[in-house]
Each structure stands twice: as C-alpha cells, then as structure tokens.
ZAMARGU-4260 file (C-alpha; in steps of 0.2 Angstrom, whole numbers, plus 5000, padded with zeros to 4 digits):
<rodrens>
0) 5215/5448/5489 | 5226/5443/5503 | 5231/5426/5511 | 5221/5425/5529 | 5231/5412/5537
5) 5241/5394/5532 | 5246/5377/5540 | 5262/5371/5538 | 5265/5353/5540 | 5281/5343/5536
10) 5289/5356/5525 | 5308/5357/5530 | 5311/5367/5549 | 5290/5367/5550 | 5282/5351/5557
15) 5269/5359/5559 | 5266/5377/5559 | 5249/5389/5560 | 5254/5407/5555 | 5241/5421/5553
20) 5245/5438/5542 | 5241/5455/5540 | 5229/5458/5523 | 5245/5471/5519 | 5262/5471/5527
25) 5270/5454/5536 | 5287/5455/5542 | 5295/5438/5545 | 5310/5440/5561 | 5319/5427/5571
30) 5335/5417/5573 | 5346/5412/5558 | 5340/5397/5551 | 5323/5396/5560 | 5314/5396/5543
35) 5310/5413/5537 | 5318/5410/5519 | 5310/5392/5519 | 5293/5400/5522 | 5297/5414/5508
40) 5302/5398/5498 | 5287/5388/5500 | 5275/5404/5494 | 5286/5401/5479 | 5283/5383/5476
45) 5266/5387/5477 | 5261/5401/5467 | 5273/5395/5454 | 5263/5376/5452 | 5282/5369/5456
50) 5283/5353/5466 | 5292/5350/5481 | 5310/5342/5479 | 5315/5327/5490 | 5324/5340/5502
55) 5309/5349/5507 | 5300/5333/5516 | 5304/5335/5534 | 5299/5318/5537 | 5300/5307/5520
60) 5287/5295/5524 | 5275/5310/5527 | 5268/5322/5514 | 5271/5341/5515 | 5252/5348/5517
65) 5248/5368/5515 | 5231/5375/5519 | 5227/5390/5516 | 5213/5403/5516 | 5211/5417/5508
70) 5201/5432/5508 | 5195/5443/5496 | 5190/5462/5497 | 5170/5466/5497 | 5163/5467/5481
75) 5177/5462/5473 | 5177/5446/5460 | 5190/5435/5455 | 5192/5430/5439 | 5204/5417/5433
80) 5206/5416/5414 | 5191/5427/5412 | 5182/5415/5421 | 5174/5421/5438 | 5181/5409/5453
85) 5165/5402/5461 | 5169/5407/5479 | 5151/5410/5487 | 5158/5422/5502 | 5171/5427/5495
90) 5184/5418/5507 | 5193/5403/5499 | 5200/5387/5508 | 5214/5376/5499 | 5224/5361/5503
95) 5240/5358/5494 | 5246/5339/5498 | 5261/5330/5491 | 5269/5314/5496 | 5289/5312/5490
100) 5290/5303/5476 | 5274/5313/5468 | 5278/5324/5452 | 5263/5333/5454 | 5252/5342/5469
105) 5236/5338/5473 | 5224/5353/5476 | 5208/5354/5484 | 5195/5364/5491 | 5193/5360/5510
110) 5174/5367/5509 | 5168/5357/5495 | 5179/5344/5496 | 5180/5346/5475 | 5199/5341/5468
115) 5206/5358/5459 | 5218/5360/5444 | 5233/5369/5447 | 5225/5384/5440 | 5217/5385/5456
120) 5234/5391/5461 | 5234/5405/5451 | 5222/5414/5462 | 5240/5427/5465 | 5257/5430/5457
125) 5270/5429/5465 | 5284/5441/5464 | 5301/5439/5473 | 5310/5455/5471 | 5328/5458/5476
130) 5333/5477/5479 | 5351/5481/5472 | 5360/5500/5467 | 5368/5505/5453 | 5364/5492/5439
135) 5375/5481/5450 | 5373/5465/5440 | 5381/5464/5423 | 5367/5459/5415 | 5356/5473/5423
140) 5355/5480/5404 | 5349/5466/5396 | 5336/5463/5407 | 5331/5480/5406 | 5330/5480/5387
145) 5313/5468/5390 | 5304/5483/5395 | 5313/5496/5379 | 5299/5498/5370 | 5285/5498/5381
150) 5295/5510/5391 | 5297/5519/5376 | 5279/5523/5369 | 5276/5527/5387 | 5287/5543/5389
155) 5283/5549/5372 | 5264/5551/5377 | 5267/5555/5395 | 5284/5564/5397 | 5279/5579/5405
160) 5270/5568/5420 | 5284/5555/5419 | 5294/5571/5423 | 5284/5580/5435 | 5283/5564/5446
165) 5303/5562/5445 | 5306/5579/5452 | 5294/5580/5466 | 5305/5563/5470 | 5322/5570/5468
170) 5318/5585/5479 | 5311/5575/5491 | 5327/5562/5493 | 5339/5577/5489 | 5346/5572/5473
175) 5347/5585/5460 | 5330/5590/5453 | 5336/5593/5435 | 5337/5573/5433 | 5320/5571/5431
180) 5316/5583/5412 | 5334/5572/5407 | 5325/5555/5414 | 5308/5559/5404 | 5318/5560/5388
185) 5317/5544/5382 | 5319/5524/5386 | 5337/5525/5380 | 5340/5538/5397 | 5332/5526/5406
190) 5345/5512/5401 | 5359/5521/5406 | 5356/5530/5420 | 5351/5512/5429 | 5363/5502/5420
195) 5377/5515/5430 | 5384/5522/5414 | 5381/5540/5419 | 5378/5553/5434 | 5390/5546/5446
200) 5381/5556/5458 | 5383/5562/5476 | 5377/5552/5493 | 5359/5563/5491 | 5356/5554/5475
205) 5358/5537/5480 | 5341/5535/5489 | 5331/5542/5472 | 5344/5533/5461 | 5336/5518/5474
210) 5320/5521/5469 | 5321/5522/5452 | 5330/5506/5452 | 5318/5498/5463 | 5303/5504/5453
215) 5309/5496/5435 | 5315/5481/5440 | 5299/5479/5449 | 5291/5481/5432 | 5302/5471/5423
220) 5297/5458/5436 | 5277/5460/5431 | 5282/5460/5415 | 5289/5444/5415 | 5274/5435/5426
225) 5260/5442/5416 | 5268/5440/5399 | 5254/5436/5385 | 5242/5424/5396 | 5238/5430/5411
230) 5228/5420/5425 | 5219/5430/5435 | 5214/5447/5438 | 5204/5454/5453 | 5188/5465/5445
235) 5180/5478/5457 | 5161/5483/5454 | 5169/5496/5445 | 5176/5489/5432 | 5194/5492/5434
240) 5205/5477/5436 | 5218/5473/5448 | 5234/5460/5450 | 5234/5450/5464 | 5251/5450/5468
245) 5263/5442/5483 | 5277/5453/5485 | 5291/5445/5495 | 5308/5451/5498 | 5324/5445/5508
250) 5334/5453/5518 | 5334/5470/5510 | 5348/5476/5523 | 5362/5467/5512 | 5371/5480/5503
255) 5357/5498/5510 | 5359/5509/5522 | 5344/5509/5533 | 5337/5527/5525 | 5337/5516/5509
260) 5330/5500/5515 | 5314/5511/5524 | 5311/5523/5506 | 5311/5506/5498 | 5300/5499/5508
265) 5288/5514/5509 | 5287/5515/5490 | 5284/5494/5490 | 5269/5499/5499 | 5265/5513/5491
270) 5266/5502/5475 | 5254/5489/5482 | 5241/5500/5490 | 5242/5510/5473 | 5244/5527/5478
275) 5262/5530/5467 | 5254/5540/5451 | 5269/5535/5442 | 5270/5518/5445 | 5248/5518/5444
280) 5249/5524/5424 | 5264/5515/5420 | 5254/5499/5424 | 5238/5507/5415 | 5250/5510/5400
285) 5262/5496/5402 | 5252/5480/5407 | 5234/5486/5404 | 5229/5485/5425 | 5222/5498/5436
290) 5233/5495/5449 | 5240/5481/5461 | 5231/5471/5473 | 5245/5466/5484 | 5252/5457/5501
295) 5270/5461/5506 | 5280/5448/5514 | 5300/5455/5520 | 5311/5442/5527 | 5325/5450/5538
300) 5336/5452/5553 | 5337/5472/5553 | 5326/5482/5565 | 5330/5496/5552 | 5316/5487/5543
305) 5302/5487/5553 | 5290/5499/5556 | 5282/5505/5570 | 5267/5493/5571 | 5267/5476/5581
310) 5254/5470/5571 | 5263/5467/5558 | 5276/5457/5564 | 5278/5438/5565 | 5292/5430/5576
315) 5297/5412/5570 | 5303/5404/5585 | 5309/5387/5591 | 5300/5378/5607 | 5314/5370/5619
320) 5311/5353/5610 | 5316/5361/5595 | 5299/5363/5585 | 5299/5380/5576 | 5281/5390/5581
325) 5276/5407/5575 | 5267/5420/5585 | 5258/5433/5575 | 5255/5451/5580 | 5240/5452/5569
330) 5230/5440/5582 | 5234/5448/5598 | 5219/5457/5604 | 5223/5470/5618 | 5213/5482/5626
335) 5212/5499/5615 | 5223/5511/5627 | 5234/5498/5629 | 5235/5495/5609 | 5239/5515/5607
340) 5252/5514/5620 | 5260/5499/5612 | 5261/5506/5599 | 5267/5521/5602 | 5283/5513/5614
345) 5285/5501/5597 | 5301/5511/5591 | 5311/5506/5608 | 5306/5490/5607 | 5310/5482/5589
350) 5327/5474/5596 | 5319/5463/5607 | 5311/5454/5592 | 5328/5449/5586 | 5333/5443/5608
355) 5334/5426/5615 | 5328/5436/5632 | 5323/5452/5635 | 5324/5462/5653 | 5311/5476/5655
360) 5318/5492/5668 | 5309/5506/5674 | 5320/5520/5669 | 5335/5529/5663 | 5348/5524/5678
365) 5344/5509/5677 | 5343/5507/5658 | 5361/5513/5661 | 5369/5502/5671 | 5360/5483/5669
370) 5373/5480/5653 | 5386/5485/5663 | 5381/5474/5678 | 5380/5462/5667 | 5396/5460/5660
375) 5406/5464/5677 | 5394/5448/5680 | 5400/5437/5667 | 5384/5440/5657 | 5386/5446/5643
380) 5371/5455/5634 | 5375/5454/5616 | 5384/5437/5618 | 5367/5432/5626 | 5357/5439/5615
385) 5349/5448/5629 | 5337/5466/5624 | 5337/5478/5639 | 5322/5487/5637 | 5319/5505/5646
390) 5303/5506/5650 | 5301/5524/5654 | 5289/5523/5668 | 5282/5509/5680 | 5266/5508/5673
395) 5272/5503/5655 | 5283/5489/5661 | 5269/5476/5663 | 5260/5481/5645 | 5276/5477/5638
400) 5280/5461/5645 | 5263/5455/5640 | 5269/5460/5622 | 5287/5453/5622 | 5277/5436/5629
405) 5263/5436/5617 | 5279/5436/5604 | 5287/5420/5614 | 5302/5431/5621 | 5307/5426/5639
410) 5305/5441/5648 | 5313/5447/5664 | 5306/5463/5673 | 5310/5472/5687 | 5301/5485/5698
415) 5304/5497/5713 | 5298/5487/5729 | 5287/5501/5734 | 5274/5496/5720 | 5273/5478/5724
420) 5258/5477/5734 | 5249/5480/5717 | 5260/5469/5705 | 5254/5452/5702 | 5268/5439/5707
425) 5275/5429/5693 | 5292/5420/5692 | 5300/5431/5680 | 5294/5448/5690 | 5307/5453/5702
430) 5308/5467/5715 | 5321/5479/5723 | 5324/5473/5740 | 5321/5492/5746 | 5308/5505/5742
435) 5318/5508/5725 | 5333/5505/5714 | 5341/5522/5722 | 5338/5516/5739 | 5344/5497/5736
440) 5361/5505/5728 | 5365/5515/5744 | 5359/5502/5756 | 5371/5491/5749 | 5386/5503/5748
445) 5383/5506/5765 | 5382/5488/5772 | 5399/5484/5760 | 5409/5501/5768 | 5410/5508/5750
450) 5401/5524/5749 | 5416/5529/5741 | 5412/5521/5725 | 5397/5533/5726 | 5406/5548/5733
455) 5419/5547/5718 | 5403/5546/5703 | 5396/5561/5713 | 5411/5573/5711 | 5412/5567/5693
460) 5395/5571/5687 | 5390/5587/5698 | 5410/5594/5700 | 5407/5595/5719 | 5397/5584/5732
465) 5384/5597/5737 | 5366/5588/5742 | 5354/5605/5738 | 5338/5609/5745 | 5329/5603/5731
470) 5335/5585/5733 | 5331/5586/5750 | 5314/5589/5749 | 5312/5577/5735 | 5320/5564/5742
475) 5311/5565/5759 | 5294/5562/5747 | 5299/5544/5742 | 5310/5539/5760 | 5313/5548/5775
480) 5321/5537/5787 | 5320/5547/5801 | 5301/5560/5802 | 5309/5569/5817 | 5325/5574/5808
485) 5325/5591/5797 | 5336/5587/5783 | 5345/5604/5776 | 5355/5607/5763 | 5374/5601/5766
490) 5390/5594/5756 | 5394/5577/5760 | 5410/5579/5766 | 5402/5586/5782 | 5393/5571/5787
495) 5399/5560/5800 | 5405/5542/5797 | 5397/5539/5814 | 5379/5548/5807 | 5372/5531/5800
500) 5355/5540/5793 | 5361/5554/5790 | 5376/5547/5776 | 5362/5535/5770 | 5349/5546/5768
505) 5359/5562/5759 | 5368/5549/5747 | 5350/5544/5742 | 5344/5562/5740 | 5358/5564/5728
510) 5354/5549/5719 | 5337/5554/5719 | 5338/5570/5711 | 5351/5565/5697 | 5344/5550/5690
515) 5348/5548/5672 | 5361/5536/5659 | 5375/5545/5664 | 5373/5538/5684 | 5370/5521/5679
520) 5385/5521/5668 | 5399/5526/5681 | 5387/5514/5693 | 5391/5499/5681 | 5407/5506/5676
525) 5412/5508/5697 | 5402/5496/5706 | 5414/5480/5709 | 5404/5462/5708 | 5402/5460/5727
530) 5395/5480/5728 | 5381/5475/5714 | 5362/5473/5725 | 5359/5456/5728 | 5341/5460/5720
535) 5352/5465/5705 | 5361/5449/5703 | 5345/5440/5704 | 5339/5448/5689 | 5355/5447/5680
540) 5355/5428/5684 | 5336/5424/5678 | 5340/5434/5662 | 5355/5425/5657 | 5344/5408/5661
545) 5333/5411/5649 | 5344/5418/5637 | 5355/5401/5638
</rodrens>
C-alpha cells in the first residue's frame, strides 16, 4: 500500500498544497523553511491519531483539511484488526478535517461520504527513523535492551545465517570480515558492539558499523509500533502478511559522510522492497511478518542524497506572493527518449534542485568561465543561489530546461547563434551574438584592442602560440571569413596587426580547437568586465534576476 497523492490545506507554510508520490521513494528538496519537516510532521499527526496544536492552523478561523488517496497493490487486502477494510477497487479516499479548538479529528470517506473512526487511520505506521553512528546517544543501550530477548532466541536458531549475511556485508563495505562469526555469537555481542563499547575500528568499518546500527534501531522502531495489538496488516493471495509502513527520515546528511548517507539509503530501500534476507527473517522471527510493505519519504538539503531518477523528486517551492507549491517529478510525462536521456544526464543536474535560478550552457568552455564572469560581474553564483549547468551538447540544452521548469526553477539558457533558426524564441533563451561562443569572444577582443588577454591564455595553455593545421581546417568548417583565402598553418606572432581577418580568424582557430574548462577558466580569470560579450552579460544579468 502506498499514499497516491494528498491535499494540504491551512496546515502551517501550506495554504493549500496538492502533492503527488512515488508508490516507493519521495524525496522532499527546497529552501529552508519552505515546509519539508512540516510536511514530514503532518504524516506524523496523522498516522499517530494525534490532533493538531493551535500552531499548526495557518489561518485560525479555518480548519486544516488533508485528503488523501491511497492505493493498494493487485490482489492484495488490507485488513485492520483482522477485519478486512471494505475498499471495493482497492484505492481509498480519506478526508482528515479539524477546526482549532477540536480535540479530536473528524475522518471520513470522500467516496461514501460514511464518517470513520480513527482506526481508519491505521491503514499505515509510521516510522520516523533517525540515522546515528557509534551508540551516539547515552541511552542507545537501554533502548537496545527492548529487543534483548527476541534478539537472543533469534541468533541461537539462526546463527550461522545471521553470520553468513554479516560477512558478505563486511566484505562488501571493507570492514574486517571476522566481525561477523563474533557478531552471530549472541544478543549480548550485539549490545556492545552498537552501544560502542568495543572495536574502535578503522574508517572501512564505519559504513558496516552504519548499517548494523541502522538495521537494529530500525527494529527497535517496529518493535515498539507493533507492540501486542497491531492494526493492520496487508495479506497477499498468498497468505503471507505484510506491514504497511511510512518510513520518513530527516536530513540524514547531519553527522554522514555522503558514502554513508547512500548505503543507508540503499539498505532502507532494500528493507522496504524486502530483498535483505537478514533483515526478511529477522521480521519472520521477530515480529511474525513476511516482510514490509513500505513508502519512503527523506527530507533533506544534500544532493549526496538523491539518486539518479527525477521521478522521485518533489521540490517544495514558494510562488512570488509567497504561497509554498510542490511540483512532483512523478507526474511529468515526457516523451520516452527524452525520459532515458533525463535520466541519464540526472547525476550533473541534482544541484539545480537546491538553486534559486539555474543557467543551462552548451559545453565545457563555457561551463568554465560563466562563474567567473559572473563574479568579475558582481553576480555572484553561490551567493545567488545560482546552478550552472553544462549541457554537454546543444541538443540536450532544451530537454533540460523543460525539466528544471517542470520543477519551478527559473532557467536561463544560452545557445550558439548558428542554431537559432530552429530554437523556439522565449524570453529566458538567449543567443551569441556571433555564430558561437568562440567566435563572440574574439570578436569582442578584437573590437576592445585586447587580443592580448587572449594571446597570454594561449602561451599558458599550449607553451607556444602555434595555430596547426588541424585547427585550421577545423575552424574553417564552422567560419571562414574569407572562402578566397587558404589559411596555413602559422604562429601568431607572424600575423599582422594590420591583417584584420587574418588575426580574427587564426585566434578563433585556436580557440576552436582547444575548447575545454581549463580555457574558460583563464577566460573568466583574464577577461576584465568591459572585455566580457555583451551577449554574456545579458545572460549573466537575466540569471541573477531571477535568482533575486
């Protein structure tokens, strides 16, 4: 079972917010204090049967209302208290209302119309995990001793698969594999080694000392909602039995190094789509389920977090009056090639997510020297909150921007002129003024007399000013100023101030053929405000606009 989607109305940053999930992984990004934690909060209040305080009303004269729907998995039943939830398709639609001043929630279902209990509530738990190292809290032992005796009579029937698992898991992190025959010895191993008494360790053993952590706390945490009276189970045709569980966590960069945060995360999903055999018969044996049926919500501000799929991601965002909206990668519906290549490009882009304005470039030169522009420019990326994003080919820059704008990101892009007869026009889309970025930054040296600039990043990268063959005849493909003209090999040096095409045209052949980071840099790092392309600035100016 998974939550479909929820309206949010009057519940402290949301006036009124409609938000769509992913049936497994959602991960909630966006500006401090936009109302990830709130949103992580209100999951709480709900699965818990709490009530909302007086300081959760947005608007006190109006009542907070949640709807929900909910889905569950084909031929699958839930039952609540052994009683089967009379569902008819399987989907379920529930409002939540309160007003302030109410000491009790008023439930109902939005097909029927038919009041609920608050055991129609119960339909998940909810779990609110927090990941920590090294028995860090003081009473880490204590609450670890809940779980002694279950623990116990679980080691001592199963050691040698308790074991078998623990290595495979050491060997894979790095940590010393003979851990895991100490580990499968009894509950009382267990205690220590996570309360931090014992095995110090190396750096390679922090990441399965992690997991181990992770994995028992995670337990304790089932432990302690189940208890004696569970609510509700999910029962496949089967017969087994599954707990429908929201797991949320927040901010799981605080106090991980990103390897850790990502093996964490992995083995949370592993955990929910039940494909850890440890974790799988310690629930068998422990709790008495087959597995977990579970919906993972991460709140955070590390792009160490996330992984490589848009559709996962949901972007809280505030509108210019102020009103906090959420645009949710698992309702954007792109052709299937572009889908792939999203995809594919997601790794470069996952900053943006986190930017107040994003500016899409072509390639590495540029990708370079836009930062440094920038801040010769007064506009200052990180200050700005500003992503520059390499695109890594022309044809990639549009599909991108229709992402980053499907997210809510203002999004600047630039192109080469000589692709603009088949670029739709749009305020945010700007062109070189010449052919290409290349081009633009010679023409411009040229009209402000300072091919120097350029002649100096020349000798520093390539050690003398030699234009070769090669760059000729590249260079001529894209521009030749002058058809008549057969452009040689030659140095720089040798061309005459007086030879206006010439100086022009060799400087671009050498720019040409030595695009890369490196240029851009001693570009931004030599280029003086006044010698920066008007096109340039333009873009520059429109990013930081936005940004502001």
């Amino acid at each position: 079972m998974h939550i479909l989607n929820m309206e949010v109305e009057n519940y402290r940053t949301f006036a009124s917010l409609q938000i769509s999930f992913d049936r497994q992984m959602n991960y909630l990004v966006g500006s401090h204090h936009v109302g990830k934690t709130n949103f992580l909060d209100l999951l709480e209040v709900l699965h818990e049967r709490q009530v909302f305080q007086p300081s959760d009303f947005l608007d006190q004269a109006q009542p907070i209302c949640i709807r929900l729907t909910l889905q569950l998995e084909p031929k699958q039943v839930l039952l609540i208290r052994g009683v089967p939830y009379d569902d008819t398709n399987g989907v379920l639609h529930i409002k939540v209302t309160q007003h302030a001043g109410d000491d009790m929630l008023r439930i109902e279902d939005t097909e029927t119309g038919k009041v609920l209990s608050a055991q129609a509530l119960q339909y998940m738990y909810f779990l609110r995990h927090v990941p920590s190292l090294f028995g860090e809290e003081a009473n880490g032992r204590r609450k670890l001793n809940d779980l002694y005796d279950r623990l116990e009579t679980y080691l001592h029937s199963h050691r040698s698969d308790a074991a078998a698992y623990l290595r495979r898991l050491a060997e894979a992190t790095g940590a010393n594999p003979d851990i895991a025959e100490t580990l499968a010895d009894s509950a009382d191993t267990w205690l220590n080694y996570l309360a931090g008494d014992a095995w110090p360790g190396r750096d390679a053993e922090q990441t399965f000392r992690a997991v181990v952590i992770a994995g028992f706390q995670f337990l304790q945490g089932l432990l302690t909602l189940c208890g004696e009276n569970r609510g509700s189970i999910i029962e496949g045709t089967d017969g087994k039995q599954y707990l429908p569980l929201l797991l949320c966590i927040d901010e799981p960069e605080i106090h991980l190094t990103p390897y850790i945060q990502r093996t964490l995360l992995t083995f949370y999903q592993q955990v929910l789509r039940n494909e850890n055999e440890l974790m799988r018969d310690i629930f068998r044996e422990v709790l008495g389920i087959d597995g977990i049926e579970g919906q993972l919500f991460v709140a955070t501000h590390s792009t160490d977090c996330l992984i490589d799929d848009y559709r996962c991601i949901i972007r809280l965002y505030r509108e210019p009056e102020g009103k906090v909206q959420a645009a949710c990668g698992s309702e954007f519906t792109f052709p299937a090639e572009v889908e792939k290549h999203l995809i594919m490009h997601f790794p470069e882009m996952k900053e943006a997510l986190f930017a107040r304005a994003v500016l899409v470039v072509e390639g590495e030169t540029e990708y370079g020297s836009f930062r440094g522009f920038g801040h010769t420019l007064g506009v200052h990326f990180n200050m700005l909150g500003i992503c520059l994003v390499n695109a890594r080919g022309e044809s990639s820059i549009f599909r991108l921007c229709e992402l980053f704008r499907s997210f809510h990101l203002g999004t600047v892009a630039l192109y080469d002129w000589d692709v603009s007869g088949k670029i739709p026009r749009d305020p945010d889309i700007f062109f070189t003024d010449e052919i290409c970025y290349e081009l633009d930054v010679v023409e411009t040296l040229w009209e402000r007399r300072a091919l120097g600039s350029l002649h100096e990043i020349v000798m520093e990268l390539q050690g003398d000013d030699r234009v070769y063959g090669e760059m000729v005849r590249k260079a001529k493909s894209k521009w030749d100023p002058d058809p008549r003209r057969n452009f040689q090999a030659r140095k720089l040096q040798n061309i005459s101030g007086r030879d206006s095409v010439g100086m022009r045209f060799y400087y671009f052949a050498w720019m040409y053929g030595n695009k890369g980071v490196m240029l851009g840099r001693l570009l931004a790092e030599k280029l003086t405000a006044e010698q920066i392309p008007p096109a340039f600035v333009r873009v520059l100016r429109r990013t930081e606009e936005l940004a502001r």
